[in-house]
N, C-alpha and C positions, 0 to 999 in steps of 0.2 A: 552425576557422572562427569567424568575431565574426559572429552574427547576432543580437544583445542589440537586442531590441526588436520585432525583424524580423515582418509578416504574412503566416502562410505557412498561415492557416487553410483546410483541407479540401484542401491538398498532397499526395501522393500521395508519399511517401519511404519509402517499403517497404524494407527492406534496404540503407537510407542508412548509410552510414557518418559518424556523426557524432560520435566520439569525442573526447572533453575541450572540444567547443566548446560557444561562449556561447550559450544562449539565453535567456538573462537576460529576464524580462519578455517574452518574445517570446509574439504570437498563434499558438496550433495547436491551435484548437479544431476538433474534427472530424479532425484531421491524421492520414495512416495510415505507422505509422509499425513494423510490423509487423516482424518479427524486426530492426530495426535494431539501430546499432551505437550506442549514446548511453554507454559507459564512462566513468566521471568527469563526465560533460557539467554542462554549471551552465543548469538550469532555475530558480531561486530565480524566483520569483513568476509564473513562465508561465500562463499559461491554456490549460490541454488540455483543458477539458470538450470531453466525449465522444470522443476522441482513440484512436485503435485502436492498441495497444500491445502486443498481444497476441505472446509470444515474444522481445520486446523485451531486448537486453543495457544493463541499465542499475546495474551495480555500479560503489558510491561515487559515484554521480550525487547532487548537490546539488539537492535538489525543497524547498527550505524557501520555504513558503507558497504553493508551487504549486498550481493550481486543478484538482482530477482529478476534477468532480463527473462521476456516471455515463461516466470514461474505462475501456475494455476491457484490463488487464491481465495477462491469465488468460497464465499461463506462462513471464509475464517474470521477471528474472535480476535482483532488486533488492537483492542481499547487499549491506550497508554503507551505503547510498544515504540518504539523511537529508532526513526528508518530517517535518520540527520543522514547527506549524506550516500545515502543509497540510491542504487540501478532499477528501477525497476519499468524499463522500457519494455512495451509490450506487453506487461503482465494481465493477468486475468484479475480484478479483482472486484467481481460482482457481487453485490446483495453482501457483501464484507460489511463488517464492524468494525468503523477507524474511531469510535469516539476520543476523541483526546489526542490519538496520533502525532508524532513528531516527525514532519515530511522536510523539516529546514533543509534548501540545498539539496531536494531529491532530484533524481531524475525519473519524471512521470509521464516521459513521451508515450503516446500513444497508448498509454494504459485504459484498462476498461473501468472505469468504476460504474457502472450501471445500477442503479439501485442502492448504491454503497453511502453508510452515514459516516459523514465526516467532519458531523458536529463534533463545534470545538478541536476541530485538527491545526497545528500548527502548522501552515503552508508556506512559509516565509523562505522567501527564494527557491523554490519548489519551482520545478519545469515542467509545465502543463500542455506544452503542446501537442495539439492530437490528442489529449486526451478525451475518451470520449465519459459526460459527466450527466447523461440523459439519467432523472430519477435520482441524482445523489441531492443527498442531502450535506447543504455547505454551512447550513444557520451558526453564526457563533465563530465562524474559521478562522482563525488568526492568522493576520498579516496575509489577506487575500488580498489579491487586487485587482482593479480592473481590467490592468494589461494583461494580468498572467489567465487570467477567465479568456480576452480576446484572442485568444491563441488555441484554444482549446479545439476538439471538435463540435461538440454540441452542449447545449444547456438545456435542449426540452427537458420540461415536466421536473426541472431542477428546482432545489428548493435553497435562496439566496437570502443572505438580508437585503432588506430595499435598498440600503445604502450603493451594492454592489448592483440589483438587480434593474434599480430605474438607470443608470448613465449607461447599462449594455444592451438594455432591450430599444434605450433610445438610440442610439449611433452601431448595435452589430444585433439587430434583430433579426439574421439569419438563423442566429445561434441556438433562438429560441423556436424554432420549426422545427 
């Protein structure tokens, strides 16, 4: 489906099958878009603040510079999906599937990843602060660092390579309570 541009704010497409299509720039803020099917799909610039996503299949979906401010995530299926780029201040994105993820230049303020794998995610100039990262899983993340970790909210029960894990438990072991 070509819906590049398309207004389809506070839609109701719950278990939509929208696999590989355009929605380029498209409105779906507030959109429920709830265990759909968005595989491959090309969001590049959409705006989904606060967009219910929750269960959502969206591996190798294209979200670069999409707008996810406070959208609901929690459970969705984001292996490979490339969010270069993207807003997603405040968002829900618990017990989420990042494997592989491309977060280059995201903004990750205050986001939840609570329980979220994000093995092998590309972090590399990713804005982490306030995020809270209790239970994710970080093993393998590329271009993580130490500063963008100390900014975070929390790292209990976080799973780090050593590399990252000994210089933050040694100098911000708040972090880890």
């Amino acid at each position: 489906a070509n819906l590049k541009g398309a207004d389809l704010q506070g839609a109701d497409l719950q278990e939509a099958n929208l696999e590989g299509a355009n929605l380029e720039g498209a409105k779906l803020g507030g959109v429920k878009l709830e265990r759909a099917y968005l595989i491959e799909a090309n969001l590049q610039g959409a705006n989904l603040e606060g967009a219910k996503l929750k269960g959502a299949k969206l591996e190798r979906a294209k979200l670069e510079r999409a707008y996810l401010i406070e959208a609901n995530l929690e459970g969705a299926y984001l292996i490979e999906a490339n969010f270069q780029g993207a807003n997603l201040e405040g968002a829900n994105l618990k017990w989420t599937y990042l494997i592989g993820a491309n977060f280059n230049e995201a903004k990750l303020d205050r986001a939840d990843f609570k329980g979220a794998s994000l093995k092998r995610a590309n972090l590399k100039k990713a804005n982490l602060e306030g995020a809270n990262l209790e239970g994710a899983n970080l093993e393998e993340a590329h271009y993580l660092t130490v500063d963008q970790l100390s900014k975070v909210k929390t790292l209990y029960n976080a799973k780090l390579d050593e590399e990252l894990y000994i210089p933050l438990k040694k100098k911000y072991p708040a972090l880890f309570e």
